[in-house]
C-alpha positions in Angstrom: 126.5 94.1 78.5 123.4 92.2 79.4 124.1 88.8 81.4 122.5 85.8 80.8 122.9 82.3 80.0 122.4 80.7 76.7 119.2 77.9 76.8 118.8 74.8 74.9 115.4 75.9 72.6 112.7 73.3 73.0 111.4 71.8 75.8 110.2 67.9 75.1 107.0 66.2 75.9 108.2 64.2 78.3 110.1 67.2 80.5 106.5 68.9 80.0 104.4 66.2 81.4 106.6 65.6 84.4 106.3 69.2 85.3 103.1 68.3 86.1 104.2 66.7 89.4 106.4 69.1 90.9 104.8 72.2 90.4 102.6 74.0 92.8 99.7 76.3 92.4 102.4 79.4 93.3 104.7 77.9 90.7 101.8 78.2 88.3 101.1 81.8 89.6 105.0 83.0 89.3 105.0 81.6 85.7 101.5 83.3 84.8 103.0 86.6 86.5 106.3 86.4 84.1 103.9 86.2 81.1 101.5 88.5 82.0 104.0 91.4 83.4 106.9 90.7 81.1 110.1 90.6 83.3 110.0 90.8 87.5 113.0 91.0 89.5 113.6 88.4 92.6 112.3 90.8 95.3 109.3 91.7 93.1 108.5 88.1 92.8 109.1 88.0 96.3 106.5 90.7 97.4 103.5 88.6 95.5 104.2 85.2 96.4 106.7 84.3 98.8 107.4 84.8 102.7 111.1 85.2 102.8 114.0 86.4 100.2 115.8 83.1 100.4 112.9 80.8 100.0 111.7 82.9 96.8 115.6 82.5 95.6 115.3 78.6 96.2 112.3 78.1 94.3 113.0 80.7 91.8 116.5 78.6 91.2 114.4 75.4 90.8 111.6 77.2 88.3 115.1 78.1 86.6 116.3 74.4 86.6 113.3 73.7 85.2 113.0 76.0 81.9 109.3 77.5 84.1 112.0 80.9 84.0 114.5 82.4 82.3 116.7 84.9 83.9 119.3 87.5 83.1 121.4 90.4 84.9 121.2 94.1 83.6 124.9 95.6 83.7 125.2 97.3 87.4 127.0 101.2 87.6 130.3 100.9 88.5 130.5 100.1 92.6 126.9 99.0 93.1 128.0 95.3 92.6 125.8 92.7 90.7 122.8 93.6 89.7 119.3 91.2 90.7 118.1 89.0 88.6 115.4 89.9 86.9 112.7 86.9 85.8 111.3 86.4 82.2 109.0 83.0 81.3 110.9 80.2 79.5 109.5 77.4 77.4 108.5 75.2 79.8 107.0 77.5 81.6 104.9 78.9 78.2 103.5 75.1 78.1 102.2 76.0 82.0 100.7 79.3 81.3 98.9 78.0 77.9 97.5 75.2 80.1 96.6 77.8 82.7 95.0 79.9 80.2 93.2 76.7 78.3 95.2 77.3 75.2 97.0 75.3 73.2 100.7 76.3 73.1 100.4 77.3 69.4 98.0 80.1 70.5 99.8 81.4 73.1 101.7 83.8 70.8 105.0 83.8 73.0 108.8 83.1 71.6 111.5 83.3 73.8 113.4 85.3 71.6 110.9 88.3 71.8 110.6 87.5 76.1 114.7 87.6 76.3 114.2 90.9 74.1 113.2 93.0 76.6 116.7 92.8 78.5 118.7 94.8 76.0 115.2 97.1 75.2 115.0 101.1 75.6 111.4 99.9 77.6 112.7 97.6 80.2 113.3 100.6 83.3 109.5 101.6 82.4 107.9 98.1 82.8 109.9 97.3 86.2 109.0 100.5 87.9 105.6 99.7 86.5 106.1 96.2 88.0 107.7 98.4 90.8 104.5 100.1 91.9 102.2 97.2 91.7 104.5 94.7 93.7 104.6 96.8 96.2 101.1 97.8 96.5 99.9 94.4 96.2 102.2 93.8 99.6 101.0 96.9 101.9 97.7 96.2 101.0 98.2 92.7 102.3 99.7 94.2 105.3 97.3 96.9 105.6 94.3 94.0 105.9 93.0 94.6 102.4 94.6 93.0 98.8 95.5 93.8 95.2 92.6 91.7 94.3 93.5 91.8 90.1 96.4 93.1 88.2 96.3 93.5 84.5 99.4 93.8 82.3 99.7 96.7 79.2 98.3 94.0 76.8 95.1 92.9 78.3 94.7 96.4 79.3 94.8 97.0 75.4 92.2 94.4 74.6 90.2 95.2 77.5 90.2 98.8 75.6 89.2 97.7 72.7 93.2 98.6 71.1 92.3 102.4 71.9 94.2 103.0 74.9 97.0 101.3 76.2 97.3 101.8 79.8 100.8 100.6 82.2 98.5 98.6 84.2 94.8 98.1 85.4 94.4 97.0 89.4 91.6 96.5 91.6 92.4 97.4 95.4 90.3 95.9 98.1 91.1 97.6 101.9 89.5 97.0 105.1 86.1 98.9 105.2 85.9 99.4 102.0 84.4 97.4 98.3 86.5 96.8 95.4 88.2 100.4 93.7 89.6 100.1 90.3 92.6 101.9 88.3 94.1 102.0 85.4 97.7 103.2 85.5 99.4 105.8 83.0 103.2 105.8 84.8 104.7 109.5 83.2 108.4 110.0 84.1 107.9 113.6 83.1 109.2 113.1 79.4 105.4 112.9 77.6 104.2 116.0 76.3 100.9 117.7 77.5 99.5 117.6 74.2 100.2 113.8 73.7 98.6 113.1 77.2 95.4 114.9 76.5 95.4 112.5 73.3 95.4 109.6 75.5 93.0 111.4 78.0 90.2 111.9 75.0 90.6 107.9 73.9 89.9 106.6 77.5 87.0 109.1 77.6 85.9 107.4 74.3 86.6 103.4 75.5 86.3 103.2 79.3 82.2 103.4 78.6 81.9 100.6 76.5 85.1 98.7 77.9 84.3 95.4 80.0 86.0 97.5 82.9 82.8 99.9 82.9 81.4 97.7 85.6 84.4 99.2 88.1 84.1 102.3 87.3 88.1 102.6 87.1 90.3 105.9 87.6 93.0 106.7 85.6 95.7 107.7 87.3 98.5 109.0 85.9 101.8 109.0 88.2 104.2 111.6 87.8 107.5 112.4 89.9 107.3 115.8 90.8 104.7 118.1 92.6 105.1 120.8 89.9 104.7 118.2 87.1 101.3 116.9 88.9 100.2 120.4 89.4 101.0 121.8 85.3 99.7 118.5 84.2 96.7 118.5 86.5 96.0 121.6 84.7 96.4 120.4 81.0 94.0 117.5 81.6 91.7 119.7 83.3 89.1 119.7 80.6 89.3 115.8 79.7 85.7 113.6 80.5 88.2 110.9 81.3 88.3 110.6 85.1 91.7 111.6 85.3 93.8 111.7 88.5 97.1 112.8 88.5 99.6 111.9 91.8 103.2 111.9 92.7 105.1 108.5 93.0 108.5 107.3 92.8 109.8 104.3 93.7 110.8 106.0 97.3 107.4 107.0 97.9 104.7 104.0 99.4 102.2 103.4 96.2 99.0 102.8 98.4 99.9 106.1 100.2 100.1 107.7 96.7 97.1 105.7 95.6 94.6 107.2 98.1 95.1 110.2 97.3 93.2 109.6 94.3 91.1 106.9 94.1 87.6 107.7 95.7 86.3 106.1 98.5 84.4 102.7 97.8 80.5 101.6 98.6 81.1 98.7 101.0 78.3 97.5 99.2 79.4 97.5 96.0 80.2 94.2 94.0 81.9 93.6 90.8 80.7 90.5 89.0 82.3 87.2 89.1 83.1 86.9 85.6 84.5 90.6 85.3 88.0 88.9 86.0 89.7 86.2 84.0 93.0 85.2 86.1 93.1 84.5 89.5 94.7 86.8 91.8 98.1 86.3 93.5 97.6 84.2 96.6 98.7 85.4 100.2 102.3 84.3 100.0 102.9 80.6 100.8 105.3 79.4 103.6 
């Protein structure tokens, strides 16, 4: 059974406009974050914006307090004790994301009863190891010197693609020494079919050259679990015009370690333009 607390539905205009003094430019990050990447646990949040575990649960509380977040608990296997929690936008928070955004809230096309779907939905392990791998990266590329300078969620991914390929995620890594390298991710826990997967290889062939992501010249790389599923699908795709890279990655495995394996090496003189991104980019985390 999925735990969560029941919320009150709308948020008035008055609670809405005195947001506007107590949040911060993270605040407005963490809520953008939720909307764009669907459901984060804590520590997730905690690798993209925040210093320390207790000060992201603090603020995370208040957001909470606030109706910026929703939260719920996924039911924990017997002796592992409580599950995190794990972060979706609330209304409130939809109100700071339109803003963000420079939509109305009409056009935002979120309902919380769709956001608090995910919880209970056969897709919600996919997304957070998804959410997994890019958290994570964006952190030891900080650490490493470098940044996760852009990260894209499944839907602007779609858009970007013109609705021909979804992909689990687009990022732009920056590392010492090197210009801007872009990806888009295709996360395979071994269950897709070969066949299906050189489907998806022949419509990022077709969109990637007329996509707005053409300027980066992104990689697809598709994640697998196993050595002898990279090496038999490695194979399959073989063929494809997509550039296609296939690595192994788990959640116990470092993503940038994974990562350079396959992205190539980047011109330090290479530049992508200004308006090729639309969002900023998580902030070094704030004390």
């Amino acid at each position: 059974m999925i735990r969560s607390q029941s919320r009150a539905g709308r948020v008035g205009a008055a609670a809405i406009a005195a947001l506007a003094s107590r949040l911060t430019e993270r605040d407005r990050l963490v809520a953008l974050d939720c909307y764009e990447h669907r459901v984060l646990t804590t520590e997730q949040l905690r690798r993209l914006h925040f210093r320390s575990p207790s000060k992201a649960r603090r603020r995370l509380e208040l957001l909470y307090q606030l109706r910026v977040l929703d939260r719920f608990r996924p039911p924990s296997r017997h002796g592992e004790g409580s599950s995190p929690y794990h972060w979706i936008l609330d209304e409130a928070g939809a109100h700071v994301v339109a803003q963000a955004l420079g939509l109305e809230r009409s056009e935002l096309g979120w309902l919380h009863q769709a956001a608090i779907a995910i919880a209970a939905s056969s897709t919600l392990a996919h997304q957070l190891e998804v959410n997994e791998l890019f958290s994570r990266l964006a952190e030891e590329a900080r650490q490493a010197g470098g940044r996760l300078v852009l990260w894209w969620g499944e839907r602007r991914c779609l858009a970007a693609l013109g609705g021909q390929a979804a992909a689990d995620g687009y990022g732009r890594l920056e590392l010492p020494g090197q210009g801007p390298v872009g990806f888009l991710l295709e996360l395979d826990r071994g269950t897709e079919e070969h066949e299906r997967l050189r489907q998806k290889a022949r419509r990022y062939a077709r969109a990637l050259p007329r996509s707005e992501l053409s300027v980066d010249d992104p990689v697809v790389v598709v994640a697998v679990p196993t050595p002898a599923r990279r090496n038999n699908l490695a194979r399959a795709l073989a063929s494809s015009s997509a550039p296609l890279r296939v690595i192994v990655w788990t959640p116990e495995r470092s993503p940038l370690a994974a990562l350079r394996e396959a992205l190539p090496p980047a011109s330090t003189n290479r530049s992508i333009p200004d308006d090729a991104t639309d969002l900023a980019p998580p902030p070094a985390p704030h004390a």
